[in-house]
SERO-4910 file (N, C-alpha, C, O; in steps of 0.05 Angstrom, whole numbers):
BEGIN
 pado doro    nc1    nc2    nc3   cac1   cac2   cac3    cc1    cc2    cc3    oc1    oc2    oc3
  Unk    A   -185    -51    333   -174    -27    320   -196    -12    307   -215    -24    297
  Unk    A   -195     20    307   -217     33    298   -212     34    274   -191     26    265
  Unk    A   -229     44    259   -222     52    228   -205     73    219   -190     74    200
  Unk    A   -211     92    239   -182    116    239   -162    110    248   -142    124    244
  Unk    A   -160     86    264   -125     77    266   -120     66    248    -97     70    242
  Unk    A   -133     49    230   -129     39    213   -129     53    184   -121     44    163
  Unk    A   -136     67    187   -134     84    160   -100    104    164    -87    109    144
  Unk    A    -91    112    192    -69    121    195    -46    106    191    -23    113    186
  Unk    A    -60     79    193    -34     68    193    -26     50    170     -5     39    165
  Unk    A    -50     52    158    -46     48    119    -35     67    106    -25     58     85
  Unk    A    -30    107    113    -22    130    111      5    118    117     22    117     99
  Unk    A      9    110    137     40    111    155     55     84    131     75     89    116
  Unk    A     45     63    131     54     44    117     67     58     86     88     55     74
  Unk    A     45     73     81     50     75     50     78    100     47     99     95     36
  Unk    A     73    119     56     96    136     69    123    122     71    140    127     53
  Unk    A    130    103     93    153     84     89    163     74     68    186     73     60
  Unk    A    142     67     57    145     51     33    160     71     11    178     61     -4
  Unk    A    154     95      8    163    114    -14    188    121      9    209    131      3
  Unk    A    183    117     25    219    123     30    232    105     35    255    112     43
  Unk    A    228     78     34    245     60     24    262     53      9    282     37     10
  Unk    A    248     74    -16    262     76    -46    282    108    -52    303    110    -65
  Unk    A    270    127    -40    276    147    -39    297    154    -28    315    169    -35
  Unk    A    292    133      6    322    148     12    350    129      3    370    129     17
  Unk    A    350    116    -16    364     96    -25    379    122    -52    403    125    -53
  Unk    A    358    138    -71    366    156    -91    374    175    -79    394    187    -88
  Unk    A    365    182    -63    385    210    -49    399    217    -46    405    241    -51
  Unk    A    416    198    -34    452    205    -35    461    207    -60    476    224    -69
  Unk    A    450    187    -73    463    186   -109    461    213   -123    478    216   -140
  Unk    A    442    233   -120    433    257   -129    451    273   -116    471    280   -129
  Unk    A    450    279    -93    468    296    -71    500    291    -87    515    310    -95
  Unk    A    506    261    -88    537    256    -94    550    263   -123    573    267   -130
  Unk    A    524    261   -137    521    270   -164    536    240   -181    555    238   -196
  Unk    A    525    226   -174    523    199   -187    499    193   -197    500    172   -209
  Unk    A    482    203   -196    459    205   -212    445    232   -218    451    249   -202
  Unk    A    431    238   -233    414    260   -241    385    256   -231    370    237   -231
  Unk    A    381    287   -220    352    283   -207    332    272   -224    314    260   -212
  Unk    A    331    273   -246    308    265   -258    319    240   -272    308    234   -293
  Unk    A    337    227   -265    350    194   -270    326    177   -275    324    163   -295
  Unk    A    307    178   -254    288    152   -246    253    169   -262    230    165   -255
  Unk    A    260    182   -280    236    199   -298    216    169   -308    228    147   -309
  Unk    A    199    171   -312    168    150   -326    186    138   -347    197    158   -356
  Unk    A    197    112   -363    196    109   -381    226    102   -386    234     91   -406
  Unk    A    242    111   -366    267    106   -375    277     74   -361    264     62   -343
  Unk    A    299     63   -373    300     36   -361    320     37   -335    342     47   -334
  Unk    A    300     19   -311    304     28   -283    338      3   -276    345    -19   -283
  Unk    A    346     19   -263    370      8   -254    374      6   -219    394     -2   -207
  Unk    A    354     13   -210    352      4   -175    365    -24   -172    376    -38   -189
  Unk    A    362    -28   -149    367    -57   -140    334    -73   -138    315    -60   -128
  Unk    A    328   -105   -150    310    -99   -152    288   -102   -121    264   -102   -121
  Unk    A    304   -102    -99    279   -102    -77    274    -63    -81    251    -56    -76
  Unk    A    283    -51    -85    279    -22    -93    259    -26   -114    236    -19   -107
  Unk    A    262    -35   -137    243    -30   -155    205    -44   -140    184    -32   -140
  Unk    A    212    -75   -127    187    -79   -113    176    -55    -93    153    -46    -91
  Unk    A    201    -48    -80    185    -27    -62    170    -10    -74    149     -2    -64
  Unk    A    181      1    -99    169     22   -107    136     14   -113    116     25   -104
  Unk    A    139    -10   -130    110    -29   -140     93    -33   -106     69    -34   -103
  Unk    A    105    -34    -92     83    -39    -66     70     -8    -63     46     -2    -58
  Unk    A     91     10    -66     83     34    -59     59     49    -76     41     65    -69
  Unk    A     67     35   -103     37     44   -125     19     32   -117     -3     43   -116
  Unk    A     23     -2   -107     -4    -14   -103    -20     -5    -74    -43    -13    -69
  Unk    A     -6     11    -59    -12     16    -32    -31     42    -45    -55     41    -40
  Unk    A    -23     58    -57    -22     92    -71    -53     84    -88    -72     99    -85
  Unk    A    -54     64   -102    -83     49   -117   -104     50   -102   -125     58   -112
  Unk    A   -104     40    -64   -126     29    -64   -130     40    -35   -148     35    -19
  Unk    A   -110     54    -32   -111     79     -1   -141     99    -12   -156    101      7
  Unk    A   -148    109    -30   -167    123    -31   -198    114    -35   -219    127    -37
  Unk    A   -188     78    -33   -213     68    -39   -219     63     -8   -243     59     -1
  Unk    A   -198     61     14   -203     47     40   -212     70     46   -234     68     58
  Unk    A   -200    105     42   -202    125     61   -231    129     58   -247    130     76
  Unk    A   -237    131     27   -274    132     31   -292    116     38   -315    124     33
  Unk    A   -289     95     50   -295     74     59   -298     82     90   -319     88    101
  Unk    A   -280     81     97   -279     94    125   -284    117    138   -283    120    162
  Unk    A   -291    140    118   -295    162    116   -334    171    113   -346    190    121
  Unk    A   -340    149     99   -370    148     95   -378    130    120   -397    140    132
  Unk    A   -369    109    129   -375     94    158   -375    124    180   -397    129    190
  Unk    A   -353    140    186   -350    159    200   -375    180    195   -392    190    211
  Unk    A   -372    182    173   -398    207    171   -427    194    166   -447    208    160
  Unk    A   -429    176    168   -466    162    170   -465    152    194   -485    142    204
  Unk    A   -447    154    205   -451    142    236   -450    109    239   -463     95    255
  Unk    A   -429     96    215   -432     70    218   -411     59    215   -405     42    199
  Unk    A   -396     74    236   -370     69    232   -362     38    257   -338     32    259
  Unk    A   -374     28    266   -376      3    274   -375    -21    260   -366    -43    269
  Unk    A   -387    -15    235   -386    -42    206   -355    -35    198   -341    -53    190
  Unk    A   -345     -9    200   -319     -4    188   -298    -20    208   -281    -36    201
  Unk    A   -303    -11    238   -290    -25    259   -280    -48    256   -256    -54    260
  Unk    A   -301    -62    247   -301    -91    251   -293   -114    226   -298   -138    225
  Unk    A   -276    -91    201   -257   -102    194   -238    -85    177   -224    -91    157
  Unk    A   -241    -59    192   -206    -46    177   -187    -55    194   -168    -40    187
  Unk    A   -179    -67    209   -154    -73    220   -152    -98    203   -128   -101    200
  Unk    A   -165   -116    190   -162   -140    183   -146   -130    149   -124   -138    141
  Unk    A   -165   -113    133   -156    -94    106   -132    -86    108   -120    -82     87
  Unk    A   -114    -80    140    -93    -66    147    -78    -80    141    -59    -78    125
  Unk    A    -84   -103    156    -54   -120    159    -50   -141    131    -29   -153    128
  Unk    A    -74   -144    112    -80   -155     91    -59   -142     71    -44   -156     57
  Unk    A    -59   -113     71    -49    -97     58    -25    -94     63    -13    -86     43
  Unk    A     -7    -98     88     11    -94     92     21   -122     90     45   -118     84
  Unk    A     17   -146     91     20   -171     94     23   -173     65     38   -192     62
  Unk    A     17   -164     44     23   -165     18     44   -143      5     62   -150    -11
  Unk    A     42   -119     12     72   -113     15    100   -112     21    118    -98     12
  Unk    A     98   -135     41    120   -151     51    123   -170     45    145   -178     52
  Unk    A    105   -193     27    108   -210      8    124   -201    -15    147   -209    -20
  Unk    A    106   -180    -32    113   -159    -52    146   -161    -47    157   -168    -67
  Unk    A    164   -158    -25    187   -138    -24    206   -166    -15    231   -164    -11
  Unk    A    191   -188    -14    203   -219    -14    211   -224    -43    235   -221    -50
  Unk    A    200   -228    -51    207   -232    -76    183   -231   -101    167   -212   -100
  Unk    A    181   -248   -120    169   -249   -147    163   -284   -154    161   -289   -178
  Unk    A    160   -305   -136    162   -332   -142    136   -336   -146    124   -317   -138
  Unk    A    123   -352   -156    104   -362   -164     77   -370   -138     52   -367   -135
  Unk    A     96   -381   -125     81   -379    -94     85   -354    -78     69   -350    -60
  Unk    A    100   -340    -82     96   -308    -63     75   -297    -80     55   -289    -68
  Unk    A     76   -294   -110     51   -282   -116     20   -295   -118     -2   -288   -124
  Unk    A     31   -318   -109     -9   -332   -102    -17   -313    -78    -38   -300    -75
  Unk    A     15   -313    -56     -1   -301    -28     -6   -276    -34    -26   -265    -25
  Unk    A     17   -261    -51      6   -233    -56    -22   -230    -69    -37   -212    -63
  Unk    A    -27   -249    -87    -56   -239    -98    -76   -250    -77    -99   -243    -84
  Unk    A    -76   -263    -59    -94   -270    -49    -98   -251    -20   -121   -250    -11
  Unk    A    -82   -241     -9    -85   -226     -1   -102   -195    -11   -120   -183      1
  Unk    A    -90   -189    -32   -103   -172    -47   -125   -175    -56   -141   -156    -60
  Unk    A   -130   -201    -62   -169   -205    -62   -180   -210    -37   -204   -215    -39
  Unk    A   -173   -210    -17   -186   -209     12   -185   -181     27   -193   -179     50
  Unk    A   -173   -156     13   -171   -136     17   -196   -119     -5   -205    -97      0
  Unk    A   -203   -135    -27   -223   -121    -43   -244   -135    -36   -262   -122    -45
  Unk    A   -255   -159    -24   -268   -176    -12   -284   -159      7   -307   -150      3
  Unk    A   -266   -154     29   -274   -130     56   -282   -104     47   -296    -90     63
  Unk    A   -275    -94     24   -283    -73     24   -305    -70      5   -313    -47      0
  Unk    A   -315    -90     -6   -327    -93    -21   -356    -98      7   -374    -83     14
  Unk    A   -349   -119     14   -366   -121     46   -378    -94     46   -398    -85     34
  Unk    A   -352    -78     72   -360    -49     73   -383    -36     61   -403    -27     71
  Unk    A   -367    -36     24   -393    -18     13   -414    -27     13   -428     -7     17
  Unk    A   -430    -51     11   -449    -57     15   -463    -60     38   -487    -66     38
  Unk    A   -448    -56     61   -455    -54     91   -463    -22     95   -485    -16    104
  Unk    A   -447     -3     89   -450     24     89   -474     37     75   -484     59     77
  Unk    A   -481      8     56   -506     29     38   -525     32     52   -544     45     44
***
């Protein structure tokens, strides 16, 4: 996988993900069972809670999408986008493999795999930057 598929499809992932949650509030707004600004910063959330995880995957996706795009974006423009090659598809599925944990549940063992995933996603890109310098 190249690093531009892989960066599309960390784009595409994270996208889903906010409409996972979204299109769940929508009808409620339209039906007028809820108020558009219901789900505002601060107020206490009443989703269901795989809605509320989705939303949490969707921030954690939203966190660290701008750290992969420059990542892959500086491999592309120094011409070393071959070190990027050779492990954004691995960052991809790392990332997405913990968002689907994320949306499993909250157990003590789903979040070892969630965090460990998530440190093998800052691991690689950590690689990266120091490969790119």
């Amino acid at each position: 996988m190249t690093g531009m598929t892989a960066l599309l499809i960390y784009i595409v992932w994270t996208l889903i993900l906010a409409l996972s949650y979204a299109t769940y509030r929508l009808p409620l707004v339209l039906t007028g069972k809820k108020s558009a600004n219901h789900w505002e910063r601060g107020k206490p959330v009443d989703d269901p809670a795989i809605l509320v995880r989705a939303k949490a995957a969707h921030l954690n996706c939203l966190e660290n999408l701008p750290l992969f795009a420059a990542l892959v974006l500086i491999g592309a423009a120094t011409d070393q986008i071959v070190a990027v090659n050779d492990v954004a598809g691995i960052i991809v599925a790392a990332r997405i493999g913990q968002s689907l944990v994320h949306l499993i549940g909250t157990s003590f063992p789903l979040v070892f795999i969630r965090a460990s995933l998530f440190l093998t996603q800052v691991a690689l890109m950590l690689y990266l930057a120091f490969a790119l310098i």
